[in-house]
PyMOL Python script that loads the backbone (N, CA, C, O; Angstrom):
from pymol import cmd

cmd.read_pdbstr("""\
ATOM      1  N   UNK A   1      -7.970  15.251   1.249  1.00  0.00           N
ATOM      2  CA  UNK A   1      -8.395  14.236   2.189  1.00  0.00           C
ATOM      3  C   UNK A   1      -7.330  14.085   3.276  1.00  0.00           C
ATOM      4  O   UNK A   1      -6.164  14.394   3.029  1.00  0.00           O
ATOM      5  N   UNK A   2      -7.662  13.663   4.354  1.00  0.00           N
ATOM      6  CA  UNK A   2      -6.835  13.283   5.693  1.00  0.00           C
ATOM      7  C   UNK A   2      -6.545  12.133   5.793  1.00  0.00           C
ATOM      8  O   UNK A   2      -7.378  11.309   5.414  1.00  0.00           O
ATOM      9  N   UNK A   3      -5.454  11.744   6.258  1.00  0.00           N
ATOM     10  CA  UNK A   3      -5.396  10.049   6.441  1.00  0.00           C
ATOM     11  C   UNK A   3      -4.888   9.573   7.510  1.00  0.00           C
ATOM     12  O   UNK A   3      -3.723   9.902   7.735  1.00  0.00           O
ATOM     13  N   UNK A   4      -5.433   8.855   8.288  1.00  0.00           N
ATOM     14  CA  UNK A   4      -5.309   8.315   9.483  1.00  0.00           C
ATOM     15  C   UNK A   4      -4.459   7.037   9.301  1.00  0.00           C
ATOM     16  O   UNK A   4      -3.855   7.202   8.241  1.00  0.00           O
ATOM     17  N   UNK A   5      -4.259   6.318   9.621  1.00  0.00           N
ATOM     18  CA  UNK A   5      -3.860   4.562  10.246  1.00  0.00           C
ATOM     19  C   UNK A   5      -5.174   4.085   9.774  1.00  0.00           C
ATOM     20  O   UNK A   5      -4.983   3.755   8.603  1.00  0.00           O
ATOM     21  N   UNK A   6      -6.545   3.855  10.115  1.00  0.00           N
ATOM     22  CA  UNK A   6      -7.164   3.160  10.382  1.00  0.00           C
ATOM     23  C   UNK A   6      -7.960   3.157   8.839  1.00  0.00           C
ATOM     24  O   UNK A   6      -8.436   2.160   8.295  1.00  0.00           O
ATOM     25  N   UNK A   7      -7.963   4.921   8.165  1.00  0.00           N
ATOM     26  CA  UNK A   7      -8.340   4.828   6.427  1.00  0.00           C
ATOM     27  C   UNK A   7      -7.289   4.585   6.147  1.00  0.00           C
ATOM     28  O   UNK A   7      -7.290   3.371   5.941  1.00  0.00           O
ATOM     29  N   UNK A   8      -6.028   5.083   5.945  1.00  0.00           N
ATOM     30  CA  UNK A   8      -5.191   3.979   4.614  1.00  0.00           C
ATOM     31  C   UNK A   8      -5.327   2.242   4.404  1.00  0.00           C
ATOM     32  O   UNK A   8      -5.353   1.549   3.386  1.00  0.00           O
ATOM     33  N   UNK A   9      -5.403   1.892   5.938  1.00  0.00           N
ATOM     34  CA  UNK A   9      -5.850   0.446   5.972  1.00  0.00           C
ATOM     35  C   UNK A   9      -6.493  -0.256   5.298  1.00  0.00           C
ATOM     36  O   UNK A   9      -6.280  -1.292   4.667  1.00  0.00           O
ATOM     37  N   UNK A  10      -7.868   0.803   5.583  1.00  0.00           N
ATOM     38  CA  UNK A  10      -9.188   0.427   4.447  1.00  0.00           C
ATOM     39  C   UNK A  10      -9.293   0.633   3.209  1.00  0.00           C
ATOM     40  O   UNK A  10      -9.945  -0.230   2.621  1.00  0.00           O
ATOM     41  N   UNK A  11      -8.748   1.759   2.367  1.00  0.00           N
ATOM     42  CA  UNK A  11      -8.096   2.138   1.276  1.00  0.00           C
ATOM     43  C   UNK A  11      -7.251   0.923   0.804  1.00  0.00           C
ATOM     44  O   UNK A  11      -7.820   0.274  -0.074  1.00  0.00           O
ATOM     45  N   UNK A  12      -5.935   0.424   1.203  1.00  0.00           N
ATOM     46  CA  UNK A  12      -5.562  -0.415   0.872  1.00  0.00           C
ATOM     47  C   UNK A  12      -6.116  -1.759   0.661  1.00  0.00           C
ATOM     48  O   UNK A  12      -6.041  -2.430  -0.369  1.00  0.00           O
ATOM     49  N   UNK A  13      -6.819  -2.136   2.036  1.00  0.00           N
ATOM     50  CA  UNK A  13      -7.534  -3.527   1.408  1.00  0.00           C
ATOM     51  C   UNK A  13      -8.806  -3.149   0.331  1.00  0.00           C
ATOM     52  O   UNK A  13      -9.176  -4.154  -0.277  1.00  0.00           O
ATOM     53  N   UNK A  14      -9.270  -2.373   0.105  1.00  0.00           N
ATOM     54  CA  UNK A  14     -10.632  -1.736  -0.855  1.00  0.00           C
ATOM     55  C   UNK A  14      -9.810  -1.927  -2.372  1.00  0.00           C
ATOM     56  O   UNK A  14     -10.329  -2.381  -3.393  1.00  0.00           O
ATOM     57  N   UNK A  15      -8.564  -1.511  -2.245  1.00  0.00           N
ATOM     58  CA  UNK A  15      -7.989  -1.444  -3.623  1.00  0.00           C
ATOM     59  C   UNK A  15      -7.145  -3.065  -4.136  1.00  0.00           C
ATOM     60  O   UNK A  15      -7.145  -3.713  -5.183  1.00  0.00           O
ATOM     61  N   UNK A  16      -6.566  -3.220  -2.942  1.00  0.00           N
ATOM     62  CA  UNK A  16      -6.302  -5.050  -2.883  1.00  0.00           C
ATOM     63  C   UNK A  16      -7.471  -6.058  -3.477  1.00  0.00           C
ATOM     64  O   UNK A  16      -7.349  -6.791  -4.458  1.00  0.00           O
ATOM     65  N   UNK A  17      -8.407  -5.939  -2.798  1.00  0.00           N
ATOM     66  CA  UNK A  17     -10.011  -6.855  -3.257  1.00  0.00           C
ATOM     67  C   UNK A  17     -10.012  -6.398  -4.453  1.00  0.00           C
ATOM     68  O   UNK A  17      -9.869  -7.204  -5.373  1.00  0.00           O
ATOM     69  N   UNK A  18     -10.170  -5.040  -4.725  1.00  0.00           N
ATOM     70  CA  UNK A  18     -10.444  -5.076  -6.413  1.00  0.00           C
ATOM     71  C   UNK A  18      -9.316  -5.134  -7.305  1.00  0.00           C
ATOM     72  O   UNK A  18      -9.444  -4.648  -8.428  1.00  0.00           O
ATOM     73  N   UNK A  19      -8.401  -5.580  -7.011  1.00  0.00           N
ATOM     74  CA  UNK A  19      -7.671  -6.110  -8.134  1.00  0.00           C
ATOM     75  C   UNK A  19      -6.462  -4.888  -8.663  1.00  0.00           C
ATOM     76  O   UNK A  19      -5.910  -4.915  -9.762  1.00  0.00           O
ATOM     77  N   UNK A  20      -6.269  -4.028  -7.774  1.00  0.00           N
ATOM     78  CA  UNK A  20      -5.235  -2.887  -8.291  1.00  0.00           C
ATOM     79  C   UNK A  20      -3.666  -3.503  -8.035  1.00  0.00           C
ATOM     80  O   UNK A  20      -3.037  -4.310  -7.351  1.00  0.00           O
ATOM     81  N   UNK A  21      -3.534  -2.549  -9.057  1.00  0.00           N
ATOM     82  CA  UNK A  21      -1.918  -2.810  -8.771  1.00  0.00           C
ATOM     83  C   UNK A  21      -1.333  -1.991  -7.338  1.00  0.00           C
ATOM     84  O   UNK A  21      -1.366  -0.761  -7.301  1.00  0.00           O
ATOM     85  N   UNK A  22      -0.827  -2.759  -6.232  1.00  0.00           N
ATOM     86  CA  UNK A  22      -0.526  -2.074  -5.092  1.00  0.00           C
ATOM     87  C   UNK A  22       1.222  -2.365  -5.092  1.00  0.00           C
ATOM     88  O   UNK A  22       2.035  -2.664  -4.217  1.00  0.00           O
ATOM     89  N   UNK A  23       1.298  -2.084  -6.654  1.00  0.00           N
ATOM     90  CA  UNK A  23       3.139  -1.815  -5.888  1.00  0.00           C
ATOM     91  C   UNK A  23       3.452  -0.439  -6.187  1.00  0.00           C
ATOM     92  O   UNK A  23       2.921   0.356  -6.963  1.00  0.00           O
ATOM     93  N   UNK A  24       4.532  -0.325  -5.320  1.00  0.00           N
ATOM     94  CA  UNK A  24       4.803   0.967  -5.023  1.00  0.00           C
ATOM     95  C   UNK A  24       4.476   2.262  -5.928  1.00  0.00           C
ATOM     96  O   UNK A  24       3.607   3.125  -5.809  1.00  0.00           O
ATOM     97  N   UNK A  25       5.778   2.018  -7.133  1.00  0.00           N
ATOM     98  CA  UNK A  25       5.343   2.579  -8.012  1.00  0.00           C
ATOM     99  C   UNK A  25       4.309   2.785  -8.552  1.00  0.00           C
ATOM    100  O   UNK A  25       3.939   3.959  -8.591  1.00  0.00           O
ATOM    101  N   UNK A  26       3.500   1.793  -9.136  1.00  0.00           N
ATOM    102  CA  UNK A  26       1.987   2.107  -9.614  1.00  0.00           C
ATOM    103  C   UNK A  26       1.005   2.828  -9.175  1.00  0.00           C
ATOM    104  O   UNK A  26       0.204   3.534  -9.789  1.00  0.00           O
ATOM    105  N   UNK A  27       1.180   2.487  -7.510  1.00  0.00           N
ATOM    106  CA  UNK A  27       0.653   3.517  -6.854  1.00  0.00           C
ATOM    107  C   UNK A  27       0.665   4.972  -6.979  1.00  0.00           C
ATOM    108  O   UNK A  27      -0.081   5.762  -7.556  1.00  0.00           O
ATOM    109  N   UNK A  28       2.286   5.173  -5.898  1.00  0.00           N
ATOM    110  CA  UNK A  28       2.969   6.169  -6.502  1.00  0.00           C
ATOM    111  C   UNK A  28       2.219   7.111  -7.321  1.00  0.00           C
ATOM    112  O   UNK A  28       1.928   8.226  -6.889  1.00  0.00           O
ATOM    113  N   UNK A  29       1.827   6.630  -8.723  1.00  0.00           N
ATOM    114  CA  UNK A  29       1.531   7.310  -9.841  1.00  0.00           C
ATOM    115  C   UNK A  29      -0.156   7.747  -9.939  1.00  0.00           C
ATOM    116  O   UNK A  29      -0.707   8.723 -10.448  1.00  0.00           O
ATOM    117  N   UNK A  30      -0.533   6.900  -9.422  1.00  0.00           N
ATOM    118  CA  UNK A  30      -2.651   7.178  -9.073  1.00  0.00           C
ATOM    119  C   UNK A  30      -2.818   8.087  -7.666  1.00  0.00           C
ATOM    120  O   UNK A  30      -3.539   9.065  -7.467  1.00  0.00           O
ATOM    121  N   UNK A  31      -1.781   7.326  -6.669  1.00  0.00           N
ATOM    122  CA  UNK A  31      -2.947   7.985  -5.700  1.00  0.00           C
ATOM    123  C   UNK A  31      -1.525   7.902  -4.923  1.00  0.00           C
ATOM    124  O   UNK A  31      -1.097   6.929  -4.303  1.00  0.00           O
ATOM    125  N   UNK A  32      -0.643   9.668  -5.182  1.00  0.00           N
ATOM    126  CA  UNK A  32       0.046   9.536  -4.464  1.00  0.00           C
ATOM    127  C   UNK A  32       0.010   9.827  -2.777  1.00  0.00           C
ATOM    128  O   UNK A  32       0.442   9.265  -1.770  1.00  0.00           O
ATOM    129  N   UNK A  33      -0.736  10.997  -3.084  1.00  0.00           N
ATOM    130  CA  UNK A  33      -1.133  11.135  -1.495  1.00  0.00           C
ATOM    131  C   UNK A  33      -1.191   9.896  -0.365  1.00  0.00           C
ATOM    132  O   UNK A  33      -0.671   9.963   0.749  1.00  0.00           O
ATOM    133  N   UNK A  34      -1.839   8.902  -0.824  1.00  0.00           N
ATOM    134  CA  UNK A  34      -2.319   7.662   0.040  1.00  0.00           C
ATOM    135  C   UNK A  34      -0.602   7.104   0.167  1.00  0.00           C
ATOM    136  O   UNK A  34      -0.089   7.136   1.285  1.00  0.00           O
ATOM    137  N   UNK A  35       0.191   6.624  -0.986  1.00  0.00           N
ATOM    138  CA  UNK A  35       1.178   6.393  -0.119  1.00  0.00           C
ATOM    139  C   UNK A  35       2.403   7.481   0.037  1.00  0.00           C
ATOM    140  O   UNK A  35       3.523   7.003  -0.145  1.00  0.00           O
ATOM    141  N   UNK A  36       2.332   8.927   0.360  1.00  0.00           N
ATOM    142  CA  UNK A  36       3.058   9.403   1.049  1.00  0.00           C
ATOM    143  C   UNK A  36       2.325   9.574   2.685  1.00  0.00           C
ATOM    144  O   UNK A  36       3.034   9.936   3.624  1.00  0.00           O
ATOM    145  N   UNK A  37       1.123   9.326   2.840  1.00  0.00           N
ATOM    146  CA  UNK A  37       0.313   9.223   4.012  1.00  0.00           C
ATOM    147  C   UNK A  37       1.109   7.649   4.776  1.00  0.00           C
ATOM    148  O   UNK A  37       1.794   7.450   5.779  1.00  0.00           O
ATOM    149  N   UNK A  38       0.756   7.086   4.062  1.00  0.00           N
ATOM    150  CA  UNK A  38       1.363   5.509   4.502  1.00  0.00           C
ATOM    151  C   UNK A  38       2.527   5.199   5.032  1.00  0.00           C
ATOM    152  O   UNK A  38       2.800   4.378   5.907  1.00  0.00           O
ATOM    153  N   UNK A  39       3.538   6.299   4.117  1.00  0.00           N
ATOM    154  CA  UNK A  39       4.941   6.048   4.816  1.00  0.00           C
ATOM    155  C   UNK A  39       5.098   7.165   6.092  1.00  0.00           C
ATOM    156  O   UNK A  39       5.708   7.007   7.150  1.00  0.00           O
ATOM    157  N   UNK A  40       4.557   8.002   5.758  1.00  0.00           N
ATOM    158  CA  UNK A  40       4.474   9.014   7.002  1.00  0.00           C
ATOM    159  C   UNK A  40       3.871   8.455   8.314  1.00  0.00           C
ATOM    160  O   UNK A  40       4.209   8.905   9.409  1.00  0.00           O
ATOM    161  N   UNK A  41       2.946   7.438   8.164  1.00  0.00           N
ATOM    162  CA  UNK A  41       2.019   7.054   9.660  1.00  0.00           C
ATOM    163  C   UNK A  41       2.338   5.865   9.981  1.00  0.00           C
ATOM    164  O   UNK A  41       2.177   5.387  11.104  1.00  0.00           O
ATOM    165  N   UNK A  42       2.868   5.233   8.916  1.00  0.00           N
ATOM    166  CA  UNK A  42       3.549   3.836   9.164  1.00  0.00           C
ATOM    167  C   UNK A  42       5.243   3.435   9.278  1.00  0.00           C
ATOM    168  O   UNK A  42       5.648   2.294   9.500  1.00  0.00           O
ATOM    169  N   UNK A  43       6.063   4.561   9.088  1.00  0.00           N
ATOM    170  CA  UNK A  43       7.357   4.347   8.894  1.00  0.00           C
ATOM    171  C   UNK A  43       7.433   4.013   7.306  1.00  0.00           C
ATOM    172  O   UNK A  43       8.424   4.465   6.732  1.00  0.00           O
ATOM    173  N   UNK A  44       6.611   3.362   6.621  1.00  0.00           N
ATOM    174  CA  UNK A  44       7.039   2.823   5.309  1.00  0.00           C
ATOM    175  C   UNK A  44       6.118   2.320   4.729  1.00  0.00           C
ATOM    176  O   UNK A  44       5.212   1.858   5.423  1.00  0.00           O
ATOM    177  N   UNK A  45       6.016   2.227   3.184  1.00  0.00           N
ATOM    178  CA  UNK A  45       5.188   2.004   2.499  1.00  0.00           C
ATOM    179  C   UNK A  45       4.813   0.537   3.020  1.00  0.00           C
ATOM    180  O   UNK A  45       3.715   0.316   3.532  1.00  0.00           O
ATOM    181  N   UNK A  46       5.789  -0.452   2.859  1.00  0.00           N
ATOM    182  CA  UNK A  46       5.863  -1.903   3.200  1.00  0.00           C
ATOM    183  C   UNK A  46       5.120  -2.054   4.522  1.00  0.00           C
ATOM    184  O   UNK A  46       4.453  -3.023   4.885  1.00  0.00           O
ATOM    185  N   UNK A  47       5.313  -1.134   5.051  1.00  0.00           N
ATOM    186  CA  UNK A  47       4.760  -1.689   6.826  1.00  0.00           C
ATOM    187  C   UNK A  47       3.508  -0.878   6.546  1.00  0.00           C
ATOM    188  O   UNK A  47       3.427  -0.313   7.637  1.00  0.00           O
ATOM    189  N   UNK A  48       2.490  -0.432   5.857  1.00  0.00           N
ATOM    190  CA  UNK A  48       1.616   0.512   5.972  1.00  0.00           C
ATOM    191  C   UNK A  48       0.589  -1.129   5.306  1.00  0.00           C
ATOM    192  O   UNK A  48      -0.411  -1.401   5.971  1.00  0.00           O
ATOM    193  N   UNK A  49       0.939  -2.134   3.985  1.00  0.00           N
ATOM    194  CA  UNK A  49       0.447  -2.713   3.503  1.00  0.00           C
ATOM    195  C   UNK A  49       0.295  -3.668   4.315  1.00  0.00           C
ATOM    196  O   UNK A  49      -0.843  -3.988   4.659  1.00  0.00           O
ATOM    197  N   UNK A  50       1.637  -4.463   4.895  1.00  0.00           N
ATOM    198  CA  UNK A  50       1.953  -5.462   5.853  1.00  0.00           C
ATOM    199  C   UNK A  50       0.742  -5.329   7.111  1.00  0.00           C
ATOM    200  O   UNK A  50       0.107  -6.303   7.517  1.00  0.00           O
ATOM    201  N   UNK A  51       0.572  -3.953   7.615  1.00  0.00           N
ATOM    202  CA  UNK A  51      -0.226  -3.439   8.518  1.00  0.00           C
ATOM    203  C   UNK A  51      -2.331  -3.796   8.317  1.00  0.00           C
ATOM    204  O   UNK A  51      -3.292  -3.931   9.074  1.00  0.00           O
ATOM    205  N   UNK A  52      -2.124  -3.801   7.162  1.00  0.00           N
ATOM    206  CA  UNK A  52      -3.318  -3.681   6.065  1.00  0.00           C
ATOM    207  C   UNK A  52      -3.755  -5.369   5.881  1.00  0.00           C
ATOM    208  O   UNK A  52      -4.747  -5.651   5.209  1.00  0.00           O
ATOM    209  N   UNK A  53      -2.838  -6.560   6.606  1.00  0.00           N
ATOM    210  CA  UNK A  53      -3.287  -7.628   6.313  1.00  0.00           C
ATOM    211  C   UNK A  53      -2.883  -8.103   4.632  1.00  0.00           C
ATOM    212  O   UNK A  53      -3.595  -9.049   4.296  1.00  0.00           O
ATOM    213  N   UNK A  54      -2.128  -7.759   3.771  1.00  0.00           N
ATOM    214  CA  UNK A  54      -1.893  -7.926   2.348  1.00  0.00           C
ATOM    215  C   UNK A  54      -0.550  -8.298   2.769  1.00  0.00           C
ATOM    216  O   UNK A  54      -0.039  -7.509   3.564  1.00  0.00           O
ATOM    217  N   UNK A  55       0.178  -9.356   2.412  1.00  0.00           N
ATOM    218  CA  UNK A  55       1.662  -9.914   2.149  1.00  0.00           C
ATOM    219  C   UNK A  55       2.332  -8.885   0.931  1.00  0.00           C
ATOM    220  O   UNK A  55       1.943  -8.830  -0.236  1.00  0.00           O
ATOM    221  N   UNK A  56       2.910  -8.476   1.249  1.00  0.00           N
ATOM    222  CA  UNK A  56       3.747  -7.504   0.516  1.00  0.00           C
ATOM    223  C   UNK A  56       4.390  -8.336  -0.737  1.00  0.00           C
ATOM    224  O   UNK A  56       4.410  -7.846  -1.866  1.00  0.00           O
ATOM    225  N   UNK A  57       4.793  -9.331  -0.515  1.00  0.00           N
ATOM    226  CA  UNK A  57       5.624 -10.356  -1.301  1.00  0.00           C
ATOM    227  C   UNK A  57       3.931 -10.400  -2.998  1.00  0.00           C
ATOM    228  O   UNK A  57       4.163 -10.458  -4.205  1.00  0.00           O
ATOM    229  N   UNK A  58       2.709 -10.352  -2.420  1.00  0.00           N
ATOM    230  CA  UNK A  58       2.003 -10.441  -3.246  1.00  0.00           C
ATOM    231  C   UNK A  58       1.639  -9.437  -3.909  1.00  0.00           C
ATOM    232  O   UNK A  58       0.729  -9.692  -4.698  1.00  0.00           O
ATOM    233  N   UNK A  59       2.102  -8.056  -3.898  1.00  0.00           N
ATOM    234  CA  UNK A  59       1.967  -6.624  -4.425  1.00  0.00           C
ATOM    235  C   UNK A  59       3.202  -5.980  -4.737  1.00  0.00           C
ATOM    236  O   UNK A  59       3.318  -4.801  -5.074  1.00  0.00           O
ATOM    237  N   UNK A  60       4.034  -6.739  -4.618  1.00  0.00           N
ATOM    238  CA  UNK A  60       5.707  -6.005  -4.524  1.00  0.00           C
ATOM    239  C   UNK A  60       5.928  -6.637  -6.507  1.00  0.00           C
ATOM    240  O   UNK A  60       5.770  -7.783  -6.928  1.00  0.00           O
ATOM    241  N   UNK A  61       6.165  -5.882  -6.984  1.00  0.00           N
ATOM    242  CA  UNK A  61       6.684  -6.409  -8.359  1.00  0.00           C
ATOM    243  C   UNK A  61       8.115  -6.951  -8.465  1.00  0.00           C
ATOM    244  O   UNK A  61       8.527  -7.270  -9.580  1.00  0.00           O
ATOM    245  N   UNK A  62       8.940  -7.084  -7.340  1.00  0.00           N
ATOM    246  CA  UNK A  62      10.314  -7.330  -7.702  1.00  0.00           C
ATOM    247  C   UNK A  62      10.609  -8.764  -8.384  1.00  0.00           C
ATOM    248  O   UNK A  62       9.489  -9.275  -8.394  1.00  0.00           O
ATOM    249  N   UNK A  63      11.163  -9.341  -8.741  1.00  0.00           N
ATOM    250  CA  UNK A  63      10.945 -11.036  -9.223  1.00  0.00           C
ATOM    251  C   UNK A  63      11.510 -11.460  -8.220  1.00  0.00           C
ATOM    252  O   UNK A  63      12.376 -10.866  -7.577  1.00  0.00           O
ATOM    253  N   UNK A  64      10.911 -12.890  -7.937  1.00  0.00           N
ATOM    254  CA  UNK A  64      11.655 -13.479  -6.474  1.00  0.00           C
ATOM    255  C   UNK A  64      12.559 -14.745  -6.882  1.00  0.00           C
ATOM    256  O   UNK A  64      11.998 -15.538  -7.638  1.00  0.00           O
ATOM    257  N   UNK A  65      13.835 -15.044  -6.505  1.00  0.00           N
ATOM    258  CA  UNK A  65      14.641 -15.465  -6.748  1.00  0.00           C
ATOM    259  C   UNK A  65      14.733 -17.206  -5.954  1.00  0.00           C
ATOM    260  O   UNK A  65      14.661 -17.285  -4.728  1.00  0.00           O
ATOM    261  N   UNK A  66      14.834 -18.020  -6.505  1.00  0.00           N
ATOM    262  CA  UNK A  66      14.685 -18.931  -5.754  1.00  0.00           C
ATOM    263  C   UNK A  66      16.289 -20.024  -5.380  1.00  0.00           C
ATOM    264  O   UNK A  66      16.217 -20.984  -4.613  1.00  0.00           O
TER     265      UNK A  66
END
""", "prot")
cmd.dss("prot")
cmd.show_as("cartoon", "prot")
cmd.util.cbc("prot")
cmd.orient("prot")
């Protein structure tokens, strides 16, 4: 498959709505193509999601520190 800007977008929110795990790694591991496409057309995985309308802070597994 080919990936543009405008399908990873849709890809990402398609997989966001249904409930996937969209952090890196997890990804990574299903569907790597989509995010080595993402960081390639976006500079970065983070800015490919950020781009996608999804808060990263809500798909990022890191623990947040308060």
């Amino acid at each position: 498959m080919l990936w543009d800007k405008p399908r990873i977008k849709v890809e990402l929110k398609k997989l966001y709505r249904s409930g996937a795990n969209l952090s890196y790694n997890a990804l990574a591991k299903k569907k790597q193509s989509l995010v080595s496409a993402a960081a390639y057309h976006f500079g970065s995985y983070r800015a490919a999601v950020e781009a996608a309308d999804i808060d990263y802070a809500d798909v990022s597994r890191r623990p947040r520190w308060t």
